[in-house]
C-alpha positions as CSV (number, residue, x, y, z in Angstrom):
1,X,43.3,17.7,49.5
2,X,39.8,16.7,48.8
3,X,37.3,18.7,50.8
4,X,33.6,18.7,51.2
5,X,30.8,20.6,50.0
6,X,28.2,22.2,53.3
7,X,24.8,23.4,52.2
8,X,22.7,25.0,54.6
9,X,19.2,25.6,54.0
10,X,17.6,28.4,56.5
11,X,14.5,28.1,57.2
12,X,12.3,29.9,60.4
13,X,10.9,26.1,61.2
14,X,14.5,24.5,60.8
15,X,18.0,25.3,59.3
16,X,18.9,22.0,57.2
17,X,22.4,21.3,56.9
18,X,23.6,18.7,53.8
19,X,27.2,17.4,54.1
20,X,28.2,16.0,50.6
21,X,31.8,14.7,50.7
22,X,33.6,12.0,48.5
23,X,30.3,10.6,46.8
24,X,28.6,9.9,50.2
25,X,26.0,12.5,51.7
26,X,24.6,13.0,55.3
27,X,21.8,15.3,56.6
28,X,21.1,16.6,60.0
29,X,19.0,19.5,61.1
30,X,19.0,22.8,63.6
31,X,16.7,24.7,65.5
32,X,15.0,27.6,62.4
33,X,16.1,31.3,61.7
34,X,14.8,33.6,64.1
35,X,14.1,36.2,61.0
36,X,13.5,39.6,63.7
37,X,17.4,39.1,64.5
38,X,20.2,39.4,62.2
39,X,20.7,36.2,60.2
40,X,24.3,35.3,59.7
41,X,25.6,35.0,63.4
42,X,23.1,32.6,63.4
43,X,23.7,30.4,60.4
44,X,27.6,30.8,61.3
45,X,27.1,29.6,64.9
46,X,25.2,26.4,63.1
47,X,27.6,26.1,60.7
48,X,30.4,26.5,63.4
49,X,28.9,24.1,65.5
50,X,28.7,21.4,62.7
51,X,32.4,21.4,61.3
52,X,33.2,21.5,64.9
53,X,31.2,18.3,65.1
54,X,32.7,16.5,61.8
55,X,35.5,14.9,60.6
56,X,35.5,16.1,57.2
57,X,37.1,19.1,55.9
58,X,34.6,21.5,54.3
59,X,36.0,23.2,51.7
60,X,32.8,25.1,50.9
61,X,29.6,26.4,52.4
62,X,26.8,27.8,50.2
63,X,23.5,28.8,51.9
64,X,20.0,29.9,51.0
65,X,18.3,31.4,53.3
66,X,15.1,33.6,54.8
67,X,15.1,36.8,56.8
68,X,18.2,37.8,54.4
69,X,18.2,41.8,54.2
70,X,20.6,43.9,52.1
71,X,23.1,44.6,54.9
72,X,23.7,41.0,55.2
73,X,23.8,40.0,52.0
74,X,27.4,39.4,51.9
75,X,29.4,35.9,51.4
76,X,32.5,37.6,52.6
77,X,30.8,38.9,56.0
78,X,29.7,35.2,56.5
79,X,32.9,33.9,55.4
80,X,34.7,36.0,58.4
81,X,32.0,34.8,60.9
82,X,32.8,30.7,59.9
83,X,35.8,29.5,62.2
84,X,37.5,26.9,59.9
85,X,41.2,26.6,58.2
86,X,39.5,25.0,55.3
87,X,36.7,26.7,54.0
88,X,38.0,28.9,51.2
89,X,34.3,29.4,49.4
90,X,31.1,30.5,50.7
91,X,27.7,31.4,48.4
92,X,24.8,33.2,49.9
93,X,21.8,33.7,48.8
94,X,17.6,34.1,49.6
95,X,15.9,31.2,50.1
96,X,13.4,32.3,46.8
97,X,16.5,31.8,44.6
98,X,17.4,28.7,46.0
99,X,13.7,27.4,46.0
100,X,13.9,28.2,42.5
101,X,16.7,26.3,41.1
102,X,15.8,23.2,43.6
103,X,12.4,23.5,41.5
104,X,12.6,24.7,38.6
105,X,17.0,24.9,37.5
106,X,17.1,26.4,34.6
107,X,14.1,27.0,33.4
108,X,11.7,30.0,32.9
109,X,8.8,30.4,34.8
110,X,7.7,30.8,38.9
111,X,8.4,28.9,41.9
112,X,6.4,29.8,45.1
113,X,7.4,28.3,48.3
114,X,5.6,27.8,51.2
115,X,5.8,26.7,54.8
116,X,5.9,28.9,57.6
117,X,6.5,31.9,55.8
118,X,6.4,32.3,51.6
119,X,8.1,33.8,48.7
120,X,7.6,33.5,45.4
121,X,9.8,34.0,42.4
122,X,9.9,34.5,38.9
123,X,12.7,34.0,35.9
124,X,11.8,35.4,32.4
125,X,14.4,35.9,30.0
126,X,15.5,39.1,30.7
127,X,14.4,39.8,33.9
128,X,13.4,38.2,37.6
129,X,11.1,39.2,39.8
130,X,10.4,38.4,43.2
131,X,6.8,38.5,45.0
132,X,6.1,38.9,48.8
133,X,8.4,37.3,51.4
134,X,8.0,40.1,53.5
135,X,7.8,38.5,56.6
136,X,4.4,37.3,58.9
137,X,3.6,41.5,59.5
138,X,3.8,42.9,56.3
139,X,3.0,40.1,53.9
140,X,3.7,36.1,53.8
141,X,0.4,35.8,52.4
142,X,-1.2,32.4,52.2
143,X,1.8,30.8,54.4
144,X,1.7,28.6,57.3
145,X,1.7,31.9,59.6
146,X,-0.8,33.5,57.5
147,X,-3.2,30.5,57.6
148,X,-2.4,30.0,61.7
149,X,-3.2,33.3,62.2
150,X,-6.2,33.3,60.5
151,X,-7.5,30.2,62.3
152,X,-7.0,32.0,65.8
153,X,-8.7,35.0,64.4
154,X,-11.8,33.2,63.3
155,X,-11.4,31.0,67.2
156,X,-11.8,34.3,68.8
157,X,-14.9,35.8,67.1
158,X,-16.4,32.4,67.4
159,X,-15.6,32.9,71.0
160,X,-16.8,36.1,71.5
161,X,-19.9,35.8,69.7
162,X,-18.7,37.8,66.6
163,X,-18.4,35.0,63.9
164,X,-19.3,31.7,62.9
165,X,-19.2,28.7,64.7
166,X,-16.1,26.2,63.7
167,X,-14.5,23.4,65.0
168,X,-11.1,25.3,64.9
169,X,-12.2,26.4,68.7
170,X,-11.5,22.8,69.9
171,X,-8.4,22.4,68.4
172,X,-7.3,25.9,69.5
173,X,-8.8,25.2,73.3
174,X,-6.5,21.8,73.0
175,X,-3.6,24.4,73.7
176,X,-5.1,27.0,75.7
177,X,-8.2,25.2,77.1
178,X,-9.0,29.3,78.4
179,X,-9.1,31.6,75.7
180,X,-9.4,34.6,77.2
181,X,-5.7,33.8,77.9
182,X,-4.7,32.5,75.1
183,X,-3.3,35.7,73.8
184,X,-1.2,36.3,77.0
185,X,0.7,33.3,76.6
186,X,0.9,33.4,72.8
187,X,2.7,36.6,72.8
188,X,5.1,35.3,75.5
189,X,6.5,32.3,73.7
190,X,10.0,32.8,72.1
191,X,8.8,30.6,69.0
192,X,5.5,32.7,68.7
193,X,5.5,32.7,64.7
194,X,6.0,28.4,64.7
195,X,3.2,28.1,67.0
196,X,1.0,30.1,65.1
197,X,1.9,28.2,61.9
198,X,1.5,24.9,63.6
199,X,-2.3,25.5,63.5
200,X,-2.0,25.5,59.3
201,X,-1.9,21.8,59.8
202,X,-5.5,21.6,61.5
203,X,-6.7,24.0,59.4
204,X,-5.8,21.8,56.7
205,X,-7.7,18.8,58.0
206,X,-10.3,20.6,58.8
207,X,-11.3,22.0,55.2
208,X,-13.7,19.4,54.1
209,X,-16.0,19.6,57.4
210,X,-15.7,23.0,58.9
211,X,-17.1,25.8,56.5
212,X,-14.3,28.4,58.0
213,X,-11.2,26.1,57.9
214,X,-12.5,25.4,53.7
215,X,-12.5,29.4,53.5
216,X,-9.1,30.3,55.0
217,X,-7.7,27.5,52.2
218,X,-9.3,29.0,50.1
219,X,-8.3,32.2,50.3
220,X,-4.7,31.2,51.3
221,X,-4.4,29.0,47.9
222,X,-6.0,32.0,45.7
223,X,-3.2,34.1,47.5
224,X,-0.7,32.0,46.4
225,X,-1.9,31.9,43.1
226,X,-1.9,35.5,42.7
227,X,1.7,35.7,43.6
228,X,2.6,33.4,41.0
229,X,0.7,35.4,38.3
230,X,1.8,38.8,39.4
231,X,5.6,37.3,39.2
232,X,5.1,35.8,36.0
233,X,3.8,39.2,34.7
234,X,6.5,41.0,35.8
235,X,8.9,38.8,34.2
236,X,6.9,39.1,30.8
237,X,5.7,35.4,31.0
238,X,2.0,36.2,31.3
239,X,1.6,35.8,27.4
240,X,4.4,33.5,26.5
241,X,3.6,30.7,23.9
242,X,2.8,27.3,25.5
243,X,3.2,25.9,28.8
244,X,5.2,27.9,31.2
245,X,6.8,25.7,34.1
246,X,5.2,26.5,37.5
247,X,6.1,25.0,40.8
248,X,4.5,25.0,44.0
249,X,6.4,23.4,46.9
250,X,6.5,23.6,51.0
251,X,4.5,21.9,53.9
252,X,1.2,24.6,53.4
253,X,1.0,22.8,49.5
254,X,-0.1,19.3,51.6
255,X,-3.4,20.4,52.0
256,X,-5.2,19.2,49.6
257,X,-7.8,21.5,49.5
258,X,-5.7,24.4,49.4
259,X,-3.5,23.2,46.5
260,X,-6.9,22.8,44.6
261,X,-7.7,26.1,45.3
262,X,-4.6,27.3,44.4
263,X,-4.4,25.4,40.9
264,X,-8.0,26.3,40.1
265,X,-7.4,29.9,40.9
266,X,-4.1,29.9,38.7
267,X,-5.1,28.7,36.0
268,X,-8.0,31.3,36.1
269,X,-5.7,34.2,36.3
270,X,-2.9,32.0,33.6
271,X,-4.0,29.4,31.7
272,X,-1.1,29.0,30.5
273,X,0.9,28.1,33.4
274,X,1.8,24.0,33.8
275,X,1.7,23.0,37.7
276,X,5.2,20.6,37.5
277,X,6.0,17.7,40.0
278,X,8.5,19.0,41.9
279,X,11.4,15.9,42.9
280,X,14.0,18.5,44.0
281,X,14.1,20.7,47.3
282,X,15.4,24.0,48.7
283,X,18.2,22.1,49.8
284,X,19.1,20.7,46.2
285,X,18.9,23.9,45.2
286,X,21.2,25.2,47.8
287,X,23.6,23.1,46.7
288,X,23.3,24.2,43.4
289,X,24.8,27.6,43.6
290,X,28.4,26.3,44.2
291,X,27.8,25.2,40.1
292,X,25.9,28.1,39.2
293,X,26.7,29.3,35.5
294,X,27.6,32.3,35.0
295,X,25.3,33.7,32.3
296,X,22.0,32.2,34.6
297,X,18.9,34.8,35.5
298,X,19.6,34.2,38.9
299,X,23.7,34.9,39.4
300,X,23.0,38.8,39.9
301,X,21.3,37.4,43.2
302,X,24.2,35.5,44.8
303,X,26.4,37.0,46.6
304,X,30.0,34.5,46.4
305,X,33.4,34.7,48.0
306,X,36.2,32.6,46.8
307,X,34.9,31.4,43.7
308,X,37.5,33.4,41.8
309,X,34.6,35.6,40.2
């Protein structure tokens, strides 16, 4: 019986599911990982509630995902969680990995990806290495959240007198038209960390008028940049001969003065590195890992059930 292949890329603005079945393909998407609960109930009840939804029978599942901690980091635990007679594979892995070989496949070198939150990672020969992705307290430098959060910090001061005058306050007042109680509500909201990375886009249009909106991308994109260098260090690329293949991909990358930030700052801390145009996605690359060879950098981060290996 011929079955179809599920990919389900987990993202905390959207989990994007990619149906590929006899040639044809079909895309739909889901409300995004909630990364301060655990992940795979979750992604199973999305998964669940597709095949529930679809006429095809899915043989296998493979997901990339954020928020994915050690404990969970188990095919076969997701595996139990999927109700279906027909799914007999499942591959699970972090969303860096799958960023990566949507990117970059096989090649050596860094991917950083960044939307609401980021990661970055980095394949040498011997070795990979994986930079930040720690979530919007203790890191996601440079991401959507990162450059939201910034913007409301800079509202405030403006507001109280503390900081510089920036047009951010009448974006930010187009939400919360008082903000004195702007933090009360923020807090409240069940999609907090989306709202806060909402204001990346404004930020972003902002950059060539508004001197504070030009310094958060600036900062953000020399952030990003010094993810990519540290990973590429660690991998034992930060002397390699020639061009080494970088890639830079995710909504907060639109801006444009942020991604010149970011290549200007990059090339300062590795000259070496060669920004490449990016055609694949996170989701390519999560439907990658159900081909995955077996010798790649990147296997000892899967995590596969049924694949007979």
């Amino acid at each position: 019986m011929t079955t179809g292949l599920l990919a389900v890329d987990g993202g905390q603005s959207g989990i994007k599911l990619r149906l590929e079945f006899d040639g044809e393909r079909t895309e739909s998407k889901f409300p995004g990982v909630q990364t301060d609960e655990p992940v795979l109930p979750q992604l199973a009840r999305v998964i669940n509630e597709f095949i529930a939804s679809s006429t095809v029978d899915i043989g296998t599942v493979t997901v990339g995902t954020t928020g994915l901690v050690k404990e969970e980091h188990d095919a076969h635990q997701l595996f139990k969680l999927i109700d279906s007679a027909t799914v007999e594979r499942v591959a699970l892995a972090h969303d860096s990995v799958t960023s990566y070989l949507g990117a970059l496949g096989n090649e050596h070198g860094a991917v950083v990806a960044a939307g609401t939150g980021v990661v970055t990672l980095g394949v040498g020969p011997g070795s990979v290495a994986r930079v930040d992705g720690w979530g919007h307290i203790m890191g996601d430098a440079g991401s959507g959240y990162w450059i939201g959060q910034q913007a409301l910090i800079a509202v405030m001061r403006d507001f109280d007198g503390r900081g510089q005058a920036t047009a951010l306050t009448a974006a930010v007042q187009g939400r919360w038209p008082d903000l004195s109680e702007a933090y009360i509500d923020l807090q409240a909201l069940p999609d907090r960390v989306s709202t806060v990375a909402s204001f990346a886009t404004t930020v972003a249009e902002l950059a060539f008028s508004d001197a504070i909106a030009a310094q958060i991308c600036r900062r953000a994109g020399e952030e990003l940049a010094d993810s990519i260098a540290t990973a590429l260090r660690r991998v034992g690329l930060e002397k390699a001969d020639g061009n080494v293949p970088v890639a830079a991909i995710g909504g907060v990358f639109e801006g444009t003065y942020l991604k010149a930030a970011f290549e200007e700052q990059l090339h300062r801390l590795h000259p070496g590195a060669q920004i490449q145009s990016v055609t694949g996605s996170g989701l390519d690359g999560v439907q990658l890992l159900a081909q995955l060879p077996a010798d790649h950098a990147l296997q000892e981060l899967v995590s596969r059930y049924g694949f007979g290996n």
